[in-house]
Structure formats: structure tokens, C-alpha cells
C-alpha positions, 0 to 999 in steps of 0.5 A, a space after each residue: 808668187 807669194 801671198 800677202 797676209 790680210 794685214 799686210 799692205 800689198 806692194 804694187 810696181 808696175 812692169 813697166 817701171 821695173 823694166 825702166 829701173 833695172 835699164 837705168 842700174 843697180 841704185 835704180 832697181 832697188 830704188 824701184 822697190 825702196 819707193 814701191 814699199 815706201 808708196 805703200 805706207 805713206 812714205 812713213 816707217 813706223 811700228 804700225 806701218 812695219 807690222 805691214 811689212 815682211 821682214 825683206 820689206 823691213 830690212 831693205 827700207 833698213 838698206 836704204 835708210 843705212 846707205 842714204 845716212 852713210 853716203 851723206 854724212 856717215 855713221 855718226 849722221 846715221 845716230 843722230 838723226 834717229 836710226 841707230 837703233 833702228 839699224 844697230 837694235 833690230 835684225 838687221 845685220 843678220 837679216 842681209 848675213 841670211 841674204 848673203 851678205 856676210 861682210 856686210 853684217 860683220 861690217 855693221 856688227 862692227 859698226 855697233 860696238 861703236 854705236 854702243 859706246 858712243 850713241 848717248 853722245 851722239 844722240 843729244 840735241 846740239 849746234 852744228 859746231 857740236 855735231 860737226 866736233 863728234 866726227 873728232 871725237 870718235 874717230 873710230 866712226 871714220 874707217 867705218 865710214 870708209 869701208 862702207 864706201 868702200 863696199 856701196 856699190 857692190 853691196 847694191 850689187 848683191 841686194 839687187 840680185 837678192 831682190 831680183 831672185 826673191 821679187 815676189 818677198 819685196 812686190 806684187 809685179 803688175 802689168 803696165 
């Protein structure tokens, strides 16, 4: 079991929710975690907060942020609301490639040329008319969108083995 640096915040699930999670499916097992890591940073990633994570820790709340934008509203949603950098200017795409998850990164890489192009755009305050046009204007987002609906749910499937075959990098399992 991996130890924790004394800075570090320790990540707790308990068994018995982790038994629940997997019961309930893939989404749910890695839901499991995602809510564990956010639980122990009070529900806020910041740069204090993320000098107390480990780089898995880091990189599937990177997961969640990414799947939870996409799903709703795709990449253009994703860069508006703030996490393009976070997604696109960190390690990300090669932190999942070092999981496994080769087409992933080369789907975010791609993702990035677009993002790198078009983000000052995308990133202005504006009405809903305005941001509701953006998804016109750049169209380049949309088969980055579809492909990654297209992957989501074996993408999930991948990060939840990851996860089950590496539980002590995301969580200290405890009884109960």
C-alpha cells in the first residue's frame, strides 16, 4: 500500500462503498474515487489543494472535469467554463497515454490544436446568443465532441481497471 507524504491529504473510501460503486458500474467505480479525492480537499482544486494530491489523484479529477464538460456541453463548454488550460496546459494527455490510454491522448492532443487556436475566443465573458454562435464558428470542436462520445464509455472502462489495478495510487481503502 502506498504511503502518503506528510503533506499530502490522505484519501479514505470505505469498503463497503467501494463494493456498492463497482456493483453499480463502471461510472459509479470511478465516481467512487472522484468524490473520495474531491471529500478530501473540500470539494475545491486549487494549486494549494493539488500540491496535496498525487499526480493519478490530479489526473482523474483532470478525467472528471474533462468527461463531466464534454458530455454536457463539449469542448467549447469545457474552455469557457475555465478548464481548458487545465486540461490542454498541464500533463494530462500524457498522464492517461502512461496509463494506457493511447487514443485518448491523441484525442485530447487533437483537441488542443483547437483549443490553442481558438481559446482567447472562446474564453470572453458573453451572452448566450454569443457562446450559443461559438459552437458555429468553429466547427473543428464538433468531431472532437463526437469522438469523444463516441470513446466515453470505454474510456471509463479503461480508467476503472487503471484504477482497480493501482487502488492504493487514488485511496486508502478502509473498513466499513
Amino acid at each position: 500500500m502506498c504511503t502518503f507524504a506528510s503533506n499530502m491529504k490522505e484519501v479514505r473510501i470505505h469498503d463497503s462503498a467501494l463494493q456498492k460503486a463497482a456493483g453499480e458500474g463502471m461510472d459509479a467505480f470511478v465516481g467512487a474515487f472522484v468524490d473520495a479525492i474531491n471529500e478530501a480537499i473540500g470539494g475545491e482544486l486549487t494549486v494549494e489543494t493539488m500540491a496535496e494530491l498525487n499526480a493519478d489523484q490530479i489526473t482523474l479529477l483532470a478525467w472528471s472535469i474533462l468527461h463531466e464538460e464534454v458530455m454536457d456541453g463539449g469542448y467549447v463548454q469545457l474552455i469557457h467554463n475555465g478548464y481548458g488550460a487545465f486540461i490542454f496546459k498541464n500533463p494530462f494527455a500524457q498522464a492517461v497515454r502512461e496509463w494506457g490510454l493511447q487514443d485518448l491522448c491523441a484525442h485530447v492532443r487533437k483537441a488542443r490544436k483547437y483549443y490553442e487556436r481558438y481559446h482567447e475566443d472562446i474564453e470572453v465573458d458573453c451572452t448566450e446568443d454569443e457562446f450559443m454562435a461559438m459552437f458555429e464558428r468553429m466547427p473543428e470542436f464538433d468531431d472532437c465532441d463526437d469522438a469523444f462520445i463516441e470513446n466515453e464509455e470505454r474510456w471509463t472502462f479503461e480508467i476503472a481497471h487503471y484504477i482497480d489495478d493501482h487502488l492504493d495510487h487514488f485511496a486508502t481503502i478502509v473498513e466499513g
